[in-house]
C-alpha positions in Angstrom: 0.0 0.0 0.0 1.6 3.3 -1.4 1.4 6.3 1.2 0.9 9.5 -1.0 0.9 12.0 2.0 3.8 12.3 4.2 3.8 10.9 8.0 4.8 13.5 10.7 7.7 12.9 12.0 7.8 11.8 15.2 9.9 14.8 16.6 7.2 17.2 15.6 4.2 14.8 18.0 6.8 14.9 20.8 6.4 18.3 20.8 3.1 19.3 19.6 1.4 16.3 21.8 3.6 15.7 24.5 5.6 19.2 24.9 3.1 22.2 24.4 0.3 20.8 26.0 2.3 20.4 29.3 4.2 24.0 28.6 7.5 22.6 28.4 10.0 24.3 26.3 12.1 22.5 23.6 15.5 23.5 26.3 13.3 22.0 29.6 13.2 18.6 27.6 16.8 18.4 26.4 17.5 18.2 29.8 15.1 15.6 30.8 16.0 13.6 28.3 19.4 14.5 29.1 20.1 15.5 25.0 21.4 18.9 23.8 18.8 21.3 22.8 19.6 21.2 19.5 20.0 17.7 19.1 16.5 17.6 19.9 15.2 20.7 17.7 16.9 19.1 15.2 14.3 16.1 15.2 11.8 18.6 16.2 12.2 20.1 12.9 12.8 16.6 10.8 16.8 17.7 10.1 17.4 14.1 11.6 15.5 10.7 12.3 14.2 9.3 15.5 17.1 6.4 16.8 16.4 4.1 18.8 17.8 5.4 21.6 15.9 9.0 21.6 13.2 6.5 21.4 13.8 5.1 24.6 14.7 8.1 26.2 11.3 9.9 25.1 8.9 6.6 25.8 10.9 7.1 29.4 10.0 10.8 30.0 6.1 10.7 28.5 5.4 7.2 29.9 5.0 5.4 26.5 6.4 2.8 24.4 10.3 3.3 22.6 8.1 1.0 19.9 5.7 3.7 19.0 8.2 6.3 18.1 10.2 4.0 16.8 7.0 3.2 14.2 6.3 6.8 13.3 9.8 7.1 12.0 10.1 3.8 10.0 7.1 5.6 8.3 8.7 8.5 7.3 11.7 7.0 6.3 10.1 4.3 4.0 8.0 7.2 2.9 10.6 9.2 2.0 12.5 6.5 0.3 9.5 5.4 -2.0 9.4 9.4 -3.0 12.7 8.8 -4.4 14.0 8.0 -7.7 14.1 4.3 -6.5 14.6 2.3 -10.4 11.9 -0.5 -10.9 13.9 -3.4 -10.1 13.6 -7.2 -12.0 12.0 -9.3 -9.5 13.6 -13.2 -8.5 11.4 -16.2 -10.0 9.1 -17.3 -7.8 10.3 -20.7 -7.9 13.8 -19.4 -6.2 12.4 -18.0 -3.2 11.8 -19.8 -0.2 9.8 -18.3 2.6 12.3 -17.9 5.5 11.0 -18.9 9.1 12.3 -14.7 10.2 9.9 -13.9 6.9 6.9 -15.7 8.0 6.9 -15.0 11.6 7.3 -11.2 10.5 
């Protein structure tokens, strides 16, 4: 399923849901997350992704789960990989792939 608008990044719902409604400025939670303010302005503002550990730090402060933020930026990223100039590749005969055990569970 193609995504034609893009996700928000998950920097921007930190701090329009989490941030602003509790009137906490961007500095207040680079400290409680123990990050420098503009490492987190910069994912505020989509100049760089979510990782894994922001994630964690983040679901720590706001009482949620590292996986949810973690899923808001595999969004964007996949959404901004399909926006780019991506050539259609040949696909394998079917005959040649096997369904892995990792590929089914997945």
């Amino acid at each position: 399923m193609k995504q034609t608008r893009r996700p928000v990044n998950p920097g921007l719902v930190f701090y329009e849901d989490v941030l602003k409604p509790l009137g906490i400025s961007i500095s207040q939670a680079a400290e409680m997350l123990e990050v420098s303010r503009s490492t987190l302005d910069n994912l505020i503002n989509g100049k760089v992704a979510l990782s894994p550990s922001m994630a964690i730090r983040i679901a720590q402060v706001s009482n949620t789960s590292p996986e949810s933020w973690l899923l808001m930026q595999m969004k964007c990223s996949l959404w901004k990989a399909r926006t780019t100039n991506i050539p259609k590749l040949k696909r394998l005969p079917q005959n040649t792939i096997k369904t892995s055990k990792m590929l089914a569970s997945a």
